[in-house]
C-alpha positions in Angstrom: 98.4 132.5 58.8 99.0 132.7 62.4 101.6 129.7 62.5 103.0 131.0 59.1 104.5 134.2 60.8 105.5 132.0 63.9 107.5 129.7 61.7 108.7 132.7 59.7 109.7 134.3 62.6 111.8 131.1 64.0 113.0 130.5 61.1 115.0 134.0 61.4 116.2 133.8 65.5 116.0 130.0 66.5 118.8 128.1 67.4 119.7 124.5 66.9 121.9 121.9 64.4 120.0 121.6 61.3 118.3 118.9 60.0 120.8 116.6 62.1 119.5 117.9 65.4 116.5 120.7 65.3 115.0 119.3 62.3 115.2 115.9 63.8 114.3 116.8 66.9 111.0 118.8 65.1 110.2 115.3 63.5 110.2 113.8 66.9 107.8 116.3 68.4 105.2 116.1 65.8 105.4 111.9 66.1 105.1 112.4 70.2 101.8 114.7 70.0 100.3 112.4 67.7 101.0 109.4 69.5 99.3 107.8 72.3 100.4 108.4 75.5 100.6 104.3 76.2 103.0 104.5 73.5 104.7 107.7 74.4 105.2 106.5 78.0 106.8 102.9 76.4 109.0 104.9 74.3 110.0 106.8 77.5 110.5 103.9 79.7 112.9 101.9 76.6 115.0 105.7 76.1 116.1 105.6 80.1 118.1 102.3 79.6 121.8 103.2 78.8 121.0 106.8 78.3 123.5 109.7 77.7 122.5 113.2 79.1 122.3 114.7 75.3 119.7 111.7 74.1 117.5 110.3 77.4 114.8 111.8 76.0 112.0 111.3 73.4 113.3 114.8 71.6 116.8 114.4 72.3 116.8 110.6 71.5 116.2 111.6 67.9 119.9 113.0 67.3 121.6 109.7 68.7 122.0 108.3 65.5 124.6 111.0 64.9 126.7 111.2 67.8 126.8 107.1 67.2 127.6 107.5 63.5 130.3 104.9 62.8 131.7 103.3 59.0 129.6 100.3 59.8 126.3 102.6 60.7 127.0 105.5 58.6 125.6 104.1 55.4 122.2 103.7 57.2 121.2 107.2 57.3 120.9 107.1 53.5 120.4 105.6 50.3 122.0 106.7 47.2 119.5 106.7 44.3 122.0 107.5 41.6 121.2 110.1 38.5 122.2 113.0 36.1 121.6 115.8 35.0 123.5 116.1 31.7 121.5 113.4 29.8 124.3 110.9 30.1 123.2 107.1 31.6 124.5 106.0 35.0 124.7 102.4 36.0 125.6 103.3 39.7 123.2 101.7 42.3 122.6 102.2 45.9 124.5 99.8 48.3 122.3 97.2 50.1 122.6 98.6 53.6 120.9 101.5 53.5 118.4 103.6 55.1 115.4 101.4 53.6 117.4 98.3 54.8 117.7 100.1 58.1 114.3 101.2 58.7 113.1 97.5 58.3 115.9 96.2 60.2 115.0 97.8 63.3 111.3 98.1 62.9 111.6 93.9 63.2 113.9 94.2 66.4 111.2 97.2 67.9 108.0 95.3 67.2 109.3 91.7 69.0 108.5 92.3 72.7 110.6 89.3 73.3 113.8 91.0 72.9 115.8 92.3 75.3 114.4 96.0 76.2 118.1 97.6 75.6 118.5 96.1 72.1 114.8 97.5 71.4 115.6 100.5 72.6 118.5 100.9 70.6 116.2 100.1 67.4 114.1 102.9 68.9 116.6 105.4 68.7 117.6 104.4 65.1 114.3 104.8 63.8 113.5 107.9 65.6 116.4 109.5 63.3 116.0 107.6 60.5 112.5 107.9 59.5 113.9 111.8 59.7 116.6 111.1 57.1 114.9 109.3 55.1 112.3 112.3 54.5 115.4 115.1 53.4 115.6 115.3 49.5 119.4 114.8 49.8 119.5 111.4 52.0 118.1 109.6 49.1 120.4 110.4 46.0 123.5 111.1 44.6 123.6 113.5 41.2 126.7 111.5 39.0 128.5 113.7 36.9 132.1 113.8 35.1 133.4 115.4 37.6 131.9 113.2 40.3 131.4 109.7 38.4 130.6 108.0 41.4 128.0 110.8 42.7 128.6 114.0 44.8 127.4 112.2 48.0 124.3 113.6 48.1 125.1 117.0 47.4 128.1 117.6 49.7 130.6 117.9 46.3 127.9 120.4 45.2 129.1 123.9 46.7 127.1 126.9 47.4 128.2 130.3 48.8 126.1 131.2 52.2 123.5 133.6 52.0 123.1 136.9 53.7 120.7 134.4 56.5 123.1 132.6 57.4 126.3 135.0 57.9 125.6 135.0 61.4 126.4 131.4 62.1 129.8 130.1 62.9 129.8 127.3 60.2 127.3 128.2 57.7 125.9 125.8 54.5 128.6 125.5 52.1 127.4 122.8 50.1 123.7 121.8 48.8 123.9 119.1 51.6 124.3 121.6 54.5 121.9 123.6 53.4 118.9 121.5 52.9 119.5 119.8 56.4 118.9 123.4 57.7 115.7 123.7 55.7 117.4 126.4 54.5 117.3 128.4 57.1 114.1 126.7 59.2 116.3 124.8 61.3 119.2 126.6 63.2 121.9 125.1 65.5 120.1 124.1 69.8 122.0 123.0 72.3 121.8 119.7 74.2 120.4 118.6 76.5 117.6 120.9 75.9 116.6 123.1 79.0 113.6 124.7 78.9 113.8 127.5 76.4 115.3 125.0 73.7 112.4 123.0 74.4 109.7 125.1 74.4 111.4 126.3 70.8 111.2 122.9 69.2 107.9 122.5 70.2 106.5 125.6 68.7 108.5 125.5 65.9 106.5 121.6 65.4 103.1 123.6 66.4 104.1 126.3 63.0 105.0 123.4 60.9 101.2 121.1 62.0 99.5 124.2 61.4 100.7 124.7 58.0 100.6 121.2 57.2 97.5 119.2 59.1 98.0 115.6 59.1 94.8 115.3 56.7 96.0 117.7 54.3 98.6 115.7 53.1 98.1 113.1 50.5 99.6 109.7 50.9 100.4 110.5 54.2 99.6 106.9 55.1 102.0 104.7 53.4 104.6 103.1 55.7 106.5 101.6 52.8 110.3 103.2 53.8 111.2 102.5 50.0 108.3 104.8 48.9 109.1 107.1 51.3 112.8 107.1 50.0 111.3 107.2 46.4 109.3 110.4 47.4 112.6 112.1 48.2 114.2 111.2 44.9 111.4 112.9 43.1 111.9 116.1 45.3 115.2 116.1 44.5 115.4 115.9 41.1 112.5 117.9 40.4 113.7 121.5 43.0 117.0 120.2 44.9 119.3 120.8 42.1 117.1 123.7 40.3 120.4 126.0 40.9 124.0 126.3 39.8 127.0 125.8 41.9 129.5 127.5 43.3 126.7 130.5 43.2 124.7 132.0 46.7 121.1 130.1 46.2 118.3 133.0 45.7 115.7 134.2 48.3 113.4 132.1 45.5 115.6 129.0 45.9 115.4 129.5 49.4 112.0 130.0 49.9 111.1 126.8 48.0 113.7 124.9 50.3 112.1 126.0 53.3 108.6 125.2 52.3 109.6 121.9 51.0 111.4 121.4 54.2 108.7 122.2 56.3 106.3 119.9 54.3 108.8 116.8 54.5 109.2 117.4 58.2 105.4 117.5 59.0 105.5 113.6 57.0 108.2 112.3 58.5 106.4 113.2 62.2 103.2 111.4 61.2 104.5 108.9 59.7 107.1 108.0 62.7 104.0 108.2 64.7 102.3 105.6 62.5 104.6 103.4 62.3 105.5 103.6 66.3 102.1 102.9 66.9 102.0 99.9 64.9 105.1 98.3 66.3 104.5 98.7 69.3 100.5 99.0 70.1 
């Protein structure tokens, strides 16, 4: 109950950039305290080489992804599982480069210690974001419609009108997209580099999420297939991402649902980063 109220209370006054930063940055603090600190101390050492001030950091390193996005990387933080919810078939498939593709691409480079340290690195850096993505309903599917034949982009064409929560932010959700990478409203904008206060924020706000969801209370939490991971997402989304109508303000029910969800998704992605960390590089 105790780390119920904190995470209530966070999610109301923290700051940071949804799931693109704070949430990410969440998933990489739940993967660090469950990590060895051999490992944690080699994932340290590989994030100094060509590091920027906003990403030299285990926490921080999880957002690089994003300031690196490009045409050719973009694709990677995602995969498109394409469906609808008017009854009508859809032949649309995801593109081969991918988030899957992604997450076994640089899991290969990570694990061979014979590689140079700054191209491992880099892997590192993809997969502490990616494993992340991969875990948020919306980076694994794109609803098809009439009006969007070739998907809304994972619910970016699907717009929603802010709720009171989030009136006090300079760029609030305006699509489903937006809003689930905030957890609906668990994951508010931080700034980095993180100083101490934005630090000692993520951590407790990965402290409410462990509490609520203990590593051995969740089921499956073992598999390190990225594809059944991605799968996993899919289901979410079909099942609760799209339970709502657009164009409308998403109701405290909605909301709540999205935040619990989130906050469930989040404490998987950390142990299963850790996981797979550990086997790559132990």
């Amino acid at each position: 109950m105790k780390s119920f109220i904190i995470l209530a209370s966070l999610a109301a006054t923290a700051s940071a950039f949804a799931w693109h930063d704070t949430g990410h940055m969440v998933v990489a603090e739940i993967a660090r305290q469950s990590l060895s600190p051999k490992i944690v101390a080699e994932c340290e050492w590989l994030l100094k080489m060509n590091a920027e001030p906003k990403s030299d950091n285990f926490l921080t390193a999880s957002c690089w992804a994003d300031d690196h996005k490009t045409r050719e990387n973009g694709p990677w933080h995602y995969i498109n599982y394409h469906f609808r919810t008017d009854g009508k078939e859809t032949d649309n498939k995801p593109e081969p480069q991918n988030v899957v593709y992604a997450i076994n691409r640089f899991s290969e480079v990570l694990r061979d210690k014979r590689k140079d340290p700054k191209e491992r690195a880099e892997a590192l850096r993809f997969l502490l974001h990616f494993v992340g993505d991969i875990h948020q309903p919306l980076h694994a599917v794109a609803r098809d419609s009439d009006e969007h034949p070739e998907g809304d982009r994972g619910g970016n064409e699907f717009k929603v009108l802010p709720t009171d929560r989030h009136k006090d932010l300079q760029r609030p959700p305006t699509n489903l997209h937006s809003l689930w990478d905030m957890g609906g409203n668990l994951f508010r904008p931080s700034v980095r580099p993180l100083d101490d206060n934005g630090k000692a924020s993520i951590i407790r706000i990965a402290n409410a999420i462990k509490g609520r969801h203990p590593l051995m209370s969740l089921s499956n939490v073992n598999n390190l297939d990225p594809e059944g991971w991605a799968q996993e997402s899919l289901a979410i989304a079909k099942e609760s991402v799209y339970a709502l109508k657009e164009n409308e303000v998403p109701s405290p029910e909605y909301m709540r649902k999205c935040e619990d969800i989130s906050a469930k998704r989040v404490a998987y992605a950390g142990y299963r980063l850790a996981a797979l960390l550990q086997k790559l590089m132990g």
